[in-house]
C-alpha positions as CSV (number, residue, x, y, z in Angstrom):
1,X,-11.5,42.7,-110.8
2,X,-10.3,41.8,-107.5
3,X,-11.7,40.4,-104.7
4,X,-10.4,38.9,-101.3
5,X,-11.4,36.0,-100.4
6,X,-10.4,34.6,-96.9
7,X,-7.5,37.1,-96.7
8,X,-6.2,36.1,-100.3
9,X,-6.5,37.9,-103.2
10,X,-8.5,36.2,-106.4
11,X,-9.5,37.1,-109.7
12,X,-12.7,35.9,-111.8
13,X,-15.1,36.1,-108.9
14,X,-18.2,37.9,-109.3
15,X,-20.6,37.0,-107.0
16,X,-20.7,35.7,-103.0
17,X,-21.4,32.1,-104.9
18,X,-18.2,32.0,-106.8
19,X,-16.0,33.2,-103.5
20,X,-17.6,30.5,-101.7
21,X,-16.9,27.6,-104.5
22,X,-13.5,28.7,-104.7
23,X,-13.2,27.9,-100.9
24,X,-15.1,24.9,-100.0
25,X,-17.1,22.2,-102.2
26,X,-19.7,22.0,-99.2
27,X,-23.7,22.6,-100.0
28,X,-24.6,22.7,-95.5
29,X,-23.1,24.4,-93.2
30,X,-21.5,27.7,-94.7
31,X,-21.7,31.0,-93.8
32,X,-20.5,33.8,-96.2
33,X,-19.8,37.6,-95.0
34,X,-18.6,40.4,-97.6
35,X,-16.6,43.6,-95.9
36,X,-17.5,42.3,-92.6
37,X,-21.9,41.9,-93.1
38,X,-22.9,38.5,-92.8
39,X,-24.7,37.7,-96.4
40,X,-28.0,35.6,-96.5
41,X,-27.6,32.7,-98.7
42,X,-30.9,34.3,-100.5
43,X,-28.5,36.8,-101.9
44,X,-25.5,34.9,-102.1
45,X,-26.2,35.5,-106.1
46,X,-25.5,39.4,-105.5
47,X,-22.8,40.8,-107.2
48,X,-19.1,41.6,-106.3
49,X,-17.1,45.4,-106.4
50,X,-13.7,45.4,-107.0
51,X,-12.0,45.4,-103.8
52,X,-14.9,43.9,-102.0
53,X,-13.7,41.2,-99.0
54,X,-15.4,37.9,-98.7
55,X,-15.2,35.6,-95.6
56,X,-16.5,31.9,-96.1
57,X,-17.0,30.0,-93.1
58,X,-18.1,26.5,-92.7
59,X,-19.0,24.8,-89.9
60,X,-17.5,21.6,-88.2
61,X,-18.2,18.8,-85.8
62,X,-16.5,17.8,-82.5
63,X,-15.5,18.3,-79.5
């Protein structure tokens, strides 16, 4: 299966969780979207489809 996370392809990910470990190692601060809809972190346990695109976001300080 494969899935597109931050505009580059990856293999082995099966859920929103996995996308986002394999992106950042932070726990606050992240926001997760899958073909465009934002995903609450309550569901960031849902599943994957192959060809499904997953944006991970995290947020930063300064000015």
């Amino acid at each position: 299966m494969k899935i597109e996370v931050n505009g580059e392809a990856r293999e082995g990910i099966t859920t929103v969780i996995d996308a986002i470990a394999a992106v950042t190692e932070a726990r606050r601060g992240i926001a997760a979207a899958v073909n465009g809809e934002v995903v609450p972190r309550s569901e960031w346990d849902r599943p994957l489809a192959d060809g499904d695109a997953v944006e991970v976001l995290t947020a930063t300080q300064g000015g």
